[in-house]
DODRENMAR-659108 format. One line per 2 residues: number of its first residue (from 1); for each residue x, y, z of C-alpha. Coordinates in Angstrom, 2 decimals. Layout:
% DODRENMAR-659108
NUM) X Y Z ~ ...
% end
This chain:
% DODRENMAR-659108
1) 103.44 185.33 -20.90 ~ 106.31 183.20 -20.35
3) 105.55 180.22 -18.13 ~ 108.52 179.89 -16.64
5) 110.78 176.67 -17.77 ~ 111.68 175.67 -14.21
7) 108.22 175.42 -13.48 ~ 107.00 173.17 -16.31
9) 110.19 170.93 -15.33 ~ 109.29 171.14 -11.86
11) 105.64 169.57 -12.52 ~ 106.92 166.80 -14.40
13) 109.59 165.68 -12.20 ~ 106.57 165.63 -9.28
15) 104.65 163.23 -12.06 ~ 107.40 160.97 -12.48
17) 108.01 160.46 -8.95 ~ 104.65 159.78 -8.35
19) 104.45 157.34 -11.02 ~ 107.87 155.40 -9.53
21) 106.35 155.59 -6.02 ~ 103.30 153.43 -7.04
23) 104.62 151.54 -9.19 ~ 107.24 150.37 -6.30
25) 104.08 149.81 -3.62 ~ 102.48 147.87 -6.35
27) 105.11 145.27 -6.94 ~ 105.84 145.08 -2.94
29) 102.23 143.92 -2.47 ~ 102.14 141.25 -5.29
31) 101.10 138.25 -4.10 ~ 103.08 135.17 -4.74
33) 102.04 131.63 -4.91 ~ 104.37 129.01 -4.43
35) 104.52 126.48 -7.52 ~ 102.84 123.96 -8.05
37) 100.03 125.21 -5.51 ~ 96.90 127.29 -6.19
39) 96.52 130.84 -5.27 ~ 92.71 132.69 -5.90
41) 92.80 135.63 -7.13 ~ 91.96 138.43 -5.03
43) 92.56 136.36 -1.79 ~ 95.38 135.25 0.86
45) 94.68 131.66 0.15 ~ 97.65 129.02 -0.53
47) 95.85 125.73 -1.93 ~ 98.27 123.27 -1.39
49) 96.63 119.68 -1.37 ~ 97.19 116.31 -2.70
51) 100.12 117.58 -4.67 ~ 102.47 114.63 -3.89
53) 104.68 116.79 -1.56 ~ 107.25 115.18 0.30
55) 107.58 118.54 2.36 ~ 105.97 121.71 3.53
57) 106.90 123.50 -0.01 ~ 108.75 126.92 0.08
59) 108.09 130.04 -0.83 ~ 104.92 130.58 1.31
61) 103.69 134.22 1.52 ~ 103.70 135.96 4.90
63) 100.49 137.42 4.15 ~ 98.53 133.63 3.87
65) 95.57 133.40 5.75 ~ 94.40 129.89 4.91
67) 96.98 127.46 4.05 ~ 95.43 124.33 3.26
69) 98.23 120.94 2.58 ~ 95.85 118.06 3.17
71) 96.99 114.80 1.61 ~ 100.60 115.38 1.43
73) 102.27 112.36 2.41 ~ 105.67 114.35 4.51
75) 108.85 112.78 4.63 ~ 109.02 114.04 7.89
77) 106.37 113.44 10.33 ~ 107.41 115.01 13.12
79) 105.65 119.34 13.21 ~ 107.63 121.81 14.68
81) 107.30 125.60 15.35 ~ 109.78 125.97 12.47
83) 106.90 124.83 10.20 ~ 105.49 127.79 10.89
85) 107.59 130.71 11.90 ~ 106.90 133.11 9.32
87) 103.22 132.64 9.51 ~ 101.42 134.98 11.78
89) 98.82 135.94 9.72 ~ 97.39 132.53 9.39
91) 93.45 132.13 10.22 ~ 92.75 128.32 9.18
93) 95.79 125.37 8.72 ~ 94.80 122.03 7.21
95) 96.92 119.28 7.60 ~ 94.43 116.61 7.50
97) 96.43 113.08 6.01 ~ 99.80 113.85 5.63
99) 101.46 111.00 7.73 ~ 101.93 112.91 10.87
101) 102.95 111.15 13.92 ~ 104.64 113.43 16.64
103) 103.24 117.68 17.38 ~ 105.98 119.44 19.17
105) 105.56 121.58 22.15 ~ 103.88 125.07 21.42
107) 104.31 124.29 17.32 ~ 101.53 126.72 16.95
109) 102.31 129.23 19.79 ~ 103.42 131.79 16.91
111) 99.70 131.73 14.86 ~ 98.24 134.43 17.10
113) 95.34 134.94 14.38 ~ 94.40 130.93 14.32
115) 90.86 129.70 14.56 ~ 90.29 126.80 12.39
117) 93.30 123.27 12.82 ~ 92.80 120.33 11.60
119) 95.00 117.74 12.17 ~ 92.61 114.94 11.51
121) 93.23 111.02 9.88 ~ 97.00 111.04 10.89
123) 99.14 108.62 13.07 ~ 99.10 110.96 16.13
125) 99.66 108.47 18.77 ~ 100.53 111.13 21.61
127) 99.85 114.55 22.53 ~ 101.88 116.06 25.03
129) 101.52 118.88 27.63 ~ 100.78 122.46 25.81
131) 100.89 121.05 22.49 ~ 98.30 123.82 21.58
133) 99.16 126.41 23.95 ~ 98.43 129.68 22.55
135) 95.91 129.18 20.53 ~ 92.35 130.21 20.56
137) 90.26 128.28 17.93 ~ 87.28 127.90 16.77
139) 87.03 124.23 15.44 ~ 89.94 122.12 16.80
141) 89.85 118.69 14.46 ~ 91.78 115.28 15.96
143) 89.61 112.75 14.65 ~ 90.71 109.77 13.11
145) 94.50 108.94 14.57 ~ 93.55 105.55 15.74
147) 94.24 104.57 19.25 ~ 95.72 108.46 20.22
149) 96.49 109.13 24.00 ~ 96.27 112.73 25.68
151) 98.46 113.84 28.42 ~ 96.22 115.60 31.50
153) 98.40 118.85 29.90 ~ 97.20 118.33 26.58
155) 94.87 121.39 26.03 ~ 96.77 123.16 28.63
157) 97.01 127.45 27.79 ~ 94.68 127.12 24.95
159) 90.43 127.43 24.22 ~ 88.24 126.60 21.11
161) 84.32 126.38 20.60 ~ 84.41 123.08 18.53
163) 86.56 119.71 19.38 ~ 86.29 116.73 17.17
165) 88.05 113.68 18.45 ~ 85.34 110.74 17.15
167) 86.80 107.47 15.29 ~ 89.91 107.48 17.30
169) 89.29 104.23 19.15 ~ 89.36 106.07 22.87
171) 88.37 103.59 25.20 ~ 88.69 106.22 28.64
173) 89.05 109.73 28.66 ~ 89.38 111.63 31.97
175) 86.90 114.73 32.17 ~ 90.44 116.15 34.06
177) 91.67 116.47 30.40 ~ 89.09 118.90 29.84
179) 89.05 121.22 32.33 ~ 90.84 123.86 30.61
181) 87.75 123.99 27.66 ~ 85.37 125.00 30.62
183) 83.95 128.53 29.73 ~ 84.81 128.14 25.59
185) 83.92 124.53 24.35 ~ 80.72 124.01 23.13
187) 80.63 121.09 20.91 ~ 81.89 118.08 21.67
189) 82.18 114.63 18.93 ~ 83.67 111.33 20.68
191) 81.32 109.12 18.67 ~ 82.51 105.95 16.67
193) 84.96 105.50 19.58 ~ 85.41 102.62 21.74
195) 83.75 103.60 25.48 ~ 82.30 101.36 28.01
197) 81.28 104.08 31.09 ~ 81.58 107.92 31.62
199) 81.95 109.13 35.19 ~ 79.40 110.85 36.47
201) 81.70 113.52 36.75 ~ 80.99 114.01 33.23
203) 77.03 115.81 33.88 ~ 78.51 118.87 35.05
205) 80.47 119.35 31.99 ~ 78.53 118.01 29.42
207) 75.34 120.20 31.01 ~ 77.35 123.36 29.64
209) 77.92 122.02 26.04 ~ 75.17 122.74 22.79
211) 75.80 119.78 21.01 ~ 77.56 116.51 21.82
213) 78.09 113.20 19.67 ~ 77.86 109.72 21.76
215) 76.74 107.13 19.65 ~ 78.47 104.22 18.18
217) 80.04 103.09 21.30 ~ 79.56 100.07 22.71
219) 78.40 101.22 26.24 ~ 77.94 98.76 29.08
221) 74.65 99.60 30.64 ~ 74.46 99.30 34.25
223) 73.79 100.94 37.35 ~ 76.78 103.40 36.81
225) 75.51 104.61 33.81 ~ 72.23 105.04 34.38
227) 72.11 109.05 35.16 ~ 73.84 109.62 31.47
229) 70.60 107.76 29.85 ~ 68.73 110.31 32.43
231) 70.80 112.73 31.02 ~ 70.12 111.99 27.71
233) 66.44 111.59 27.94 ~ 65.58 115.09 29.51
235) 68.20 116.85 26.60 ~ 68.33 114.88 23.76
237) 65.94 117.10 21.79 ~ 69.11 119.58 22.23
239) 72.10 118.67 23.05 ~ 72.10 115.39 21.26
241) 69.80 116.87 18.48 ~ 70.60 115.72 14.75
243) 73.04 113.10 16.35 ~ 72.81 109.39 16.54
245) 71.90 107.47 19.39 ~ 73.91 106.29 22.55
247) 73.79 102.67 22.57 ~ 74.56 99.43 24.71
249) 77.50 97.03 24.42 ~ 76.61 94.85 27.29
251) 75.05 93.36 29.27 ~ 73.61 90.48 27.20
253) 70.03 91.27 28.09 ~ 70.48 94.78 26.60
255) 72.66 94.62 23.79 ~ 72.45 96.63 20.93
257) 69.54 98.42 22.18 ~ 69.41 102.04 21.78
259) 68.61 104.29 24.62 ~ 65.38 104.99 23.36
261) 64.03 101.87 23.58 ~ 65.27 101.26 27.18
263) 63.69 101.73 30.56 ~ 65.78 103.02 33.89
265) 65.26 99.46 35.13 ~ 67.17 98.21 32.67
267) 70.67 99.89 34.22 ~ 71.26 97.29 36.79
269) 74.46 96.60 39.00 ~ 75.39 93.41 40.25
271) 76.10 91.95 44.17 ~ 79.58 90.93 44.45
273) 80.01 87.59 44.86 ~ 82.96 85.94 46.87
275) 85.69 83.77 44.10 ~ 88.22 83.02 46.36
277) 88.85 83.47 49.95 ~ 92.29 81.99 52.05
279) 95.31 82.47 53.75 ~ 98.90 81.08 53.20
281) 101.53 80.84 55.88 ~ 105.06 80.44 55.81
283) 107.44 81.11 59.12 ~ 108.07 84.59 58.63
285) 104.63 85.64 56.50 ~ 101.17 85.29 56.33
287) 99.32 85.86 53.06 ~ 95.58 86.44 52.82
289) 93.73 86.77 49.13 ~ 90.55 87.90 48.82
291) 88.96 87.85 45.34 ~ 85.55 88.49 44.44
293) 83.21 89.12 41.23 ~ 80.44 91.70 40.60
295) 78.92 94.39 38.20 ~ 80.80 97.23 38.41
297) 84.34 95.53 39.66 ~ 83.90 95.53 43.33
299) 86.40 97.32 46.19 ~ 88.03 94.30 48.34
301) 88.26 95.81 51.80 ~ 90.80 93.75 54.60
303) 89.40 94.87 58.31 ~ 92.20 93.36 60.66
305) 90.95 92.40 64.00 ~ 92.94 95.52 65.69
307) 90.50 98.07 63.41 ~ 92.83 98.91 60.96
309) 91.51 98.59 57.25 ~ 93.65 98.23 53.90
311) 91.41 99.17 50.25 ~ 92.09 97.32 46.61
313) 90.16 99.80 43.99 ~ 90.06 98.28 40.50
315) 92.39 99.95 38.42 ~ 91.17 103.08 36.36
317) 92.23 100.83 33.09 ~ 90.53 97.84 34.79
319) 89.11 95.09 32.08 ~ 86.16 92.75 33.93
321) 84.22 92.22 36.88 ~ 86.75 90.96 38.97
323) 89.10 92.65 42.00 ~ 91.51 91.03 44.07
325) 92.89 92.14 47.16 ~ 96.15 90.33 48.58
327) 96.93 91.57 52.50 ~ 100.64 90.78 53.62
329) 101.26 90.09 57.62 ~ 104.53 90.19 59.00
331) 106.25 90.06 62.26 ~ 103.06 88.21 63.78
333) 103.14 86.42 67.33 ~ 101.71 82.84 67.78
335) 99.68 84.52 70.31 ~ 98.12 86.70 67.96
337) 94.37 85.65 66.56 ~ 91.41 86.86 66.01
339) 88.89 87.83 63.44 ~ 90.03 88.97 59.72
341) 87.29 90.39 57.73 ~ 86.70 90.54 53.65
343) 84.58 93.09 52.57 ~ 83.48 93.33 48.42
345) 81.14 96.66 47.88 ~ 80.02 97.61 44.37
347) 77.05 100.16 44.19 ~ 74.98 97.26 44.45
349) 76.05 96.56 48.18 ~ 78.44 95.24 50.17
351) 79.09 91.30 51.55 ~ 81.17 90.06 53.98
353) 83.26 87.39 54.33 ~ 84.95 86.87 57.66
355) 88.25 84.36 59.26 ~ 88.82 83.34 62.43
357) 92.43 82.69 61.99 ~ 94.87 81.11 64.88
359) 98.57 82.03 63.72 ~ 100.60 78.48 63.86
361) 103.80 77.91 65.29 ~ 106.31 77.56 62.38
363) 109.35 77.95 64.35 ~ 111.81 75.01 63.59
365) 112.47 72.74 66.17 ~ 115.27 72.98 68.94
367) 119.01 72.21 68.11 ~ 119.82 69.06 69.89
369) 122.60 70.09 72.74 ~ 125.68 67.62 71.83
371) 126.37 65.27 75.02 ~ 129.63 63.63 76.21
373) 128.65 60.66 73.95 ~ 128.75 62.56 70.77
375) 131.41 64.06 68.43 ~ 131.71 66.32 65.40
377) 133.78 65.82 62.30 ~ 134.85 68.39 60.35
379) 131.65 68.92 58.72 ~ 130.27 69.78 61.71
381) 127.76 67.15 61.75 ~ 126.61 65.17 64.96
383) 127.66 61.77 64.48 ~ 127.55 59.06 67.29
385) 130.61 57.78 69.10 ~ 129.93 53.98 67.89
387) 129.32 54.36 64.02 ~ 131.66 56.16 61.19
389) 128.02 57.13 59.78 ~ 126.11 60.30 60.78
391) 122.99 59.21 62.99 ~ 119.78 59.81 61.71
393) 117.57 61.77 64.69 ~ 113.82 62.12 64.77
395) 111.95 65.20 66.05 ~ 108.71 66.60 66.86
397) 107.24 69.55 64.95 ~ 106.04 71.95 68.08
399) 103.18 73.46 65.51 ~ 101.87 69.61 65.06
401) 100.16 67.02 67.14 ~ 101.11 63.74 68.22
403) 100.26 61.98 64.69 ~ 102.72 63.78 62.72
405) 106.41 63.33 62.98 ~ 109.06 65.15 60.89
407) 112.71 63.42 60.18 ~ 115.42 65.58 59.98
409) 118.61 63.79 58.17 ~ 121.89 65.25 59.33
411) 123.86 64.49 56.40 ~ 121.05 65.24 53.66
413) 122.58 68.38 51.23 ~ 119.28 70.48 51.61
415) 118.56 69.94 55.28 ~ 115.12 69.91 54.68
417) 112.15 68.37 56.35 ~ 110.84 65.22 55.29
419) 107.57 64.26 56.93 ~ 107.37 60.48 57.82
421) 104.32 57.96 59.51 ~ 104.39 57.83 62.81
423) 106.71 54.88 64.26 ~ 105.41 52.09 66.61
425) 105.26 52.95 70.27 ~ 108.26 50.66 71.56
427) 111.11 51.12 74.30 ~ 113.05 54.51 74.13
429) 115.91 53.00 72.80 ~ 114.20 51.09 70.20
431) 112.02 53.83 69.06 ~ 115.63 56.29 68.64
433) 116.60 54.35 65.66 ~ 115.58 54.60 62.24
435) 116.02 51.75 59.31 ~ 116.78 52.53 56.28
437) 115.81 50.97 52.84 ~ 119.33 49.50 52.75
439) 119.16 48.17 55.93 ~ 115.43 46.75 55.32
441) 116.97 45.03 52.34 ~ 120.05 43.41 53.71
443) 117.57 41.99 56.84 ~ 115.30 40.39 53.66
445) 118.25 39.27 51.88 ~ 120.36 37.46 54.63
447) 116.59 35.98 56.16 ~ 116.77 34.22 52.84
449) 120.41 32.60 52.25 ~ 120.24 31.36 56.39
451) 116.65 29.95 55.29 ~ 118.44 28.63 52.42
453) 121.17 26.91 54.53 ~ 119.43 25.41 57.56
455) 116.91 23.79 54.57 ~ 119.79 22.26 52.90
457) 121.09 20.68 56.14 ~ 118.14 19.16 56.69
459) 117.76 17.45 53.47 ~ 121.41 16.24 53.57
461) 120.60 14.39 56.80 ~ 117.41 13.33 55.69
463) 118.65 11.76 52.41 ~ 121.53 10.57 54.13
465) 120.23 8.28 56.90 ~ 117.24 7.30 53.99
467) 120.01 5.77 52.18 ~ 121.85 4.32 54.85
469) 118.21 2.62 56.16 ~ 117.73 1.63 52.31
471) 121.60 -0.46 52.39 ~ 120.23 -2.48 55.34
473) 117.24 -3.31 53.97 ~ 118.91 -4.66 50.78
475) 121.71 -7.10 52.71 ~ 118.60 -8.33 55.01
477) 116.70 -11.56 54.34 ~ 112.92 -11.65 54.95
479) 110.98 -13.86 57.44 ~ 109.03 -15.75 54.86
481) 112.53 -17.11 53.61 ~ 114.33 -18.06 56.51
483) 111.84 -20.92 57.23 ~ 112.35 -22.47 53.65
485) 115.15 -24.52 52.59 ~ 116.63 -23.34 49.45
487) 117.54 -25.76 46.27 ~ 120.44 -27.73 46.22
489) 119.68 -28.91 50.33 ~ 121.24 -25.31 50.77
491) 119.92 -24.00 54.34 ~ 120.66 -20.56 55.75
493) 120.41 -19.97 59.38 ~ 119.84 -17.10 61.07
495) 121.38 -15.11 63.67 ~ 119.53 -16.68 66.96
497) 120.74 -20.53 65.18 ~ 124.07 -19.69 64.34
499) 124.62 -18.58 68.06 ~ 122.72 -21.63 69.65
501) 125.45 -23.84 67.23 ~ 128.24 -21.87 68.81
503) 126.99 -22.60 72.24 ~ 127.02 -26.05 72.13
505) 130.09 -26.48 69.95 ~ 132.00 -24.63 73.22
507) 130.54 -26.70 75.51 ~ 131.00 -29.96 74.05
509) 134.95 -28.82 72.52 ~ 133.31 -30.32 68.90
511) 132.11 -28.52 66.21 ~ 129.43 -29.27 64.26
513) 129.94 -29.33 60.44 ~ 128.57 -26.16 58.94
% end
């Protein structure tokens, strides 16, 4: 029996391709791990964390399914869908402290098979529209990246069950942001974060959640938060279940009090209250300012007297209890008046606060018409045909009454008006002209020096004719001594003697001896 050659060589040319074939699929499916990383055995996992990488290493399989690089401090902080091209298999990415600031657009649109990213304890500062678009997770972690902001876009095209965004120092967070979670999230974290208020808007999504994490906030507990404590107290057994309390920031008289051990009286708004109320006019604008206090920030409404009303909301970002609402007027008529209303409302209730307000007339006065007795230099200012000076005019403000007067200076560089006291009522001619200081001073000054001269004439007369009456006295002989005879038989006649001896010495033609 002769087994034929051809067949024997036939059998083991079928063994050794069989043996080549598997050995081939077996290398193909090896499963490499990239150094310096951990790889299981028996699994698709790349272990990747704290290894001092300054990059996302190479060498990743195709075939990883968890890929976890958690405290790698990268180089480059900016993710991109370059990252992770090659990575469709992917289930759960950690990238959890690695120094990552910026997330591209659709970085992750490629992981079809995603469910678990966490991006956590970063320096996110931003997410923009459709950052996650394309994904459909199951636990989406962004906690810790102090002070993070989300565009309205941020969670845009994607859904996940689970999304963690406590300890990031959120002070507001629009429930707008969330809308595209309705139907898929169900547990919400935002505690250890910074907020004051949520909208009510809030109870209609938060109703659909199983779990949610509010405490350590520093809530400020008044009226408009009163129907989350409501909220809280009729599902807190559930939804807040394991979870620690929602507390108060302010005000002072319920600080630091959890909402356990708080009543609904205790969420109180306050009445507005009226800071500042006036109006400012100038000649083309009138400026009214409203400004007003009260728990929440109130509304300032401006009713004008025609009907019409103007609205200041607080701001959305608004710090405090205070609003302010500034209404501009232009283009008014003197004629127009009436009644300008302020109106602060709060949830609390509304006040009033109401003007009467005439417009004045702040029209400048008339131009004086130029008559035949004035005449213009090349300046083109007035000046009067009998001084090489400009003449200084006085007029009337129209919007004033008769104990104000205004002085407008023709040659003064800003032409503006100088108010002045109200002059004496004298003659019109009198009451045209204005003194200056100069002129005030040269009056004073030449008052004195003609003082000065008529006082010294008069003493140089005086002590003139003294002196002269002084000579006459001296050369005179006094009555007591005429009727003595002096020594030596010496006898001195007077005046009435001396003529009588001339008398009779012409009558007789002798004279007498002397």
């Amino acid at each position: 029996m002769k087994c034929g050659v051809g067949v024997c060589v036939w059998g083991k040319g079928v063994s050794v391709f069989f043996l080549v074939v598997i050995f081939s699929t077996q290398v193909h499916t090896t499963f490499t791990c990239p150094k310096d990383c951990f790889c299981p055995p028996h699994s698709k996992n790349v272990q990747c964390a704290n290894k001092d990488f300054l990059t996302i290493p190479d060498g990743i399989p195709m075939e990883t399914m968890e890929l976890n690089l958690n405290e790698n401090r990268f180089k480059n902080t900016a993710l991109s869908k370059r990252n992770f091209t090659d990575l469709g298999q992917l289930q759960n990415l950690y990238l959890s402290d690695c120094g990552i600031e910026t997330i591209a657009v659709d970085t992750f649109s490629e992981l079809k098979q995603l469910t678990w990213l966490d991006v956590s304890k970063n320096n996110i500062r931003f997410v923009a529209d459709f950052t996650f678009r394309g994904l459909h997770l199951k636990h989406l972690f962004i906690n810790d990246n102090p002070d993070i902001q989300f565009s309205f876009g941020a969670f845009a095209g994607m859904s996940t069950q689970g999304l963690y965004m406590h300890n990031c120092g959120l002070r507001r967070l629009y429930v707008d942001l969330m809308t595209p979670l309705n139907g898929s999230l169900k547990t919400l974290w935002l505690h250890g974060n910074n907020f004051e208020s949520f909208n009510e808007k809030w109870f209609h999504f938060f109703k659909r959640l199983a779990h949610i994490r509010l405490g350590g906030n520093f809530f400020h507990c008044n009226c408009e938060l009163k129907w989350l404590y409501a909220f809280y107290k009729t599902s807190k057994n559930s939804l807040f279940a394991a979870a620690e309390q929602p507390q108060c920031g302010s005000p002072r008289l319920v600080k630091d009090k959890n909402f356990d051990n708080l009543t609904d009286e205790d969420f109180r708004c306050e009445l507005p209250t009226f800071q500042n109320v006036d109006a400012v006019f100038d000649p083309k604008m009138g400026q009214f300012t409203c400004q007003a206090h009260g728990d929440p920030a109130p509304t300032i409404h401006w009713i004008l007297p025609d009907g019409r009303t103007e609205s200041f909301h607080p701001r959305a970002d608004h710090v405090g209890w205070e609003n302010t609402g500034v209404l501009y007027m232009t283009d008014v008529k003197l004629e127009s008046k009436g009644l300008y209303r302020c109106v602060a409302s709060n949830q609390a209730g509304n006040v009033t606060f109401s003007l009467n307000v005439v417009w004045p007339d702040m029209r400048p006065p008339p131009t004086p018409k130029p008559t035949k007795s004035t005449k213009y230099d090349n300046n083109n200012v007035i000046r009067d045909e009998t001084t090489s000076s400009p003449a200084k005019k006085v007029y009337r403000n129209y919007a004033s009454d008769d104990s104000e007067v205004y002085d407008f200076s023709g040659n003064s560089e800003s032409s503006k008006m100088k108010h002045e006291e109200k002059p004496a009522k004298t003659n019109k001619k009198d009451s045209d002209r204005v003194f200056g200081m100069v002129d005030i001073i040269g009056a004073v000054v030449g008052t004195f020096l003609l003082t000065f001269l008529i006082s010294l004439t008069v003493f140089h007369f005086y002590y003139k004719r003294r002196e002269r009456v002084r000579q006459e006295d001296h050369y005179s002989v006094p009555d007591e001594v005429n009727n003595k005879r002096l020594p030596n038989s010496m006898y001195i006649m007077n005046e009435t003697d001396e003529n009588r001896i001339k008398m009779i010495n012409h009558h007789n033609g002798t004279e007498c001896p002397s």
